[in-house]
Every structure is written in structure tokens, then in C-alpha cells.
C-alpha positions as CSV (number, residue, x, y, z in Angstrom):
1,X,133.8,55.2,101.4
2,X,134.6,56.5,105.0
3,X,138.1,56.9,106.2
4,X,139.2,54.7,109.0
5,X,138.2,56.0,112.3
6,X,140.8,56.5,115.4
7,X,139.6,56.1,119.1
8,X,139.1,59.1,120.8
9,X,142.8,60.3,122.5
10,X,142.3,59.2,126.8
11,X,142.1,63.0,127.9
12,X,139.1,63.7,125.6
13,X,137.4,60.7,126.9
14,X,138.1,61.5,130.4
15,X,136.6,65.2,130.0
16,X,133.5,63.7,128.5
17,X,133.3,61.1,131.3
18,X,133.5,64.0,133.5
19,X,130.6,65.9,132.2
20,X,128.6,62.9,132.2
21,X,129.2,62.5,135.6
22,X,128.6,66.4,136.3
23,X,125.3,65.8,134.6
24,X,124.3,62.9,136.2
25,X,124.9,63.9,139.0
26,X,122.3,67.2,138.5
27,X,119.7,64.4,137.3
28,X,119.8,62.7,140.6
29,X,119.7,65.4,142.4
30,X,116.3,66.3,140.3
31,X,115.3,62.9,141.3
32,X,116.2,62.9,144.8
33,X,114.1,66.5,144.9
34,X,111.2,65.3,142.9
35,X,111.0,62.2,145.5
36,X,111.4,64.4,148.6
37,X,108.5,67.0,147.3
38,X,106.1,64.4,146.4
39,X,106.3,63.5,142.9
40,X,107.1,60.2,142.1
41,X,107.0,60.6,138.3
42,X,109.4,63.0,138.1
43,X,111.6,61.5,140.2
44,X,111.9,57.7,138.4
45,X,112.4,60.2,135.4
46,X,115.3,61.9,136.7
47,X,116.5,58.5,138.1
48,X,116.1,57.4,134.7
49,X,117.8,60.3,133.0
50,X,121.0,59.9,135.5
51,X,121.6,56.0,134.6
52,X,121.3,56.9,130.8
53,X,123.7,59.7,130.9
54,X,126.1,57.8,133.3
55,X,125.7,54.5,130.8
56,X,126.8,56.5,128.3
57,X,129.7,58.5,129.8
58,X,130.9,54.9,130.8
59,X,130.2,53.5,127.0
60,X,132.4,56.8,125.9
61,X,135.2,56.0,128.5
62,X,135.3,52.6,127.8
63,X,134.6,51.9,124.6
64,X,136.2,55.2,122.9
């Protein structure tokens, strides 16, 4: 039997939030990079990589 679980307190979410933002924000600029030196692939992956971690920096914000 598991105990009952308690949302995360606001100031642990927010910290989390804000790495997922910091690290987002070094996948675009992979992305943007890749795209600028000519490799497509690599870029739509860093693309990719910086909606997933920002979708889930906004799912631990939100959701708790």
C-alpha cells in the first residue's frame, strides 16, 4: 500500500521549472547552431529535445 502523496511545495516546482527552462533553452540553442551550420537532423533533434524538456517543466509546474 503506498502512502498518500502531497504536491510538490511552489518553490520546488519553480526551481525545477527554472532548470527546464535553463535546459531548454541550451537545446535550442543546439538547434538554432545545428540549422545555421548545415545540419538539419540535428537541429529538428534539438528542436525536439527543447519542446520535450519545456513540456515537461510546464507539466511539473502545473500539474505538481
Amino acid at each position: 500500500m503506498r502512502p498518500p502523496t502531497q504536491p510538490r511545495p511552489l518553490i520546488e516546482r519553480l526551481g525545477l521549472a527554472l532548470i527546464a527552462v535553463i535546459l531548454g533553452g541550451l537545446f535550442a540553442l543546439v538547434g538554432i547552431a545545428a540549422f545555421v551550420g548545415g545540419e538539419p537532423f540535428l537541429g529538428v533533434m534539438g528542436v525536439i529535445g527543447c519542446l520535450m524538456v519545456l513540456w515537461v517543466g510546464g507539466l511539473t509546474l502545473f500539474r505538481g
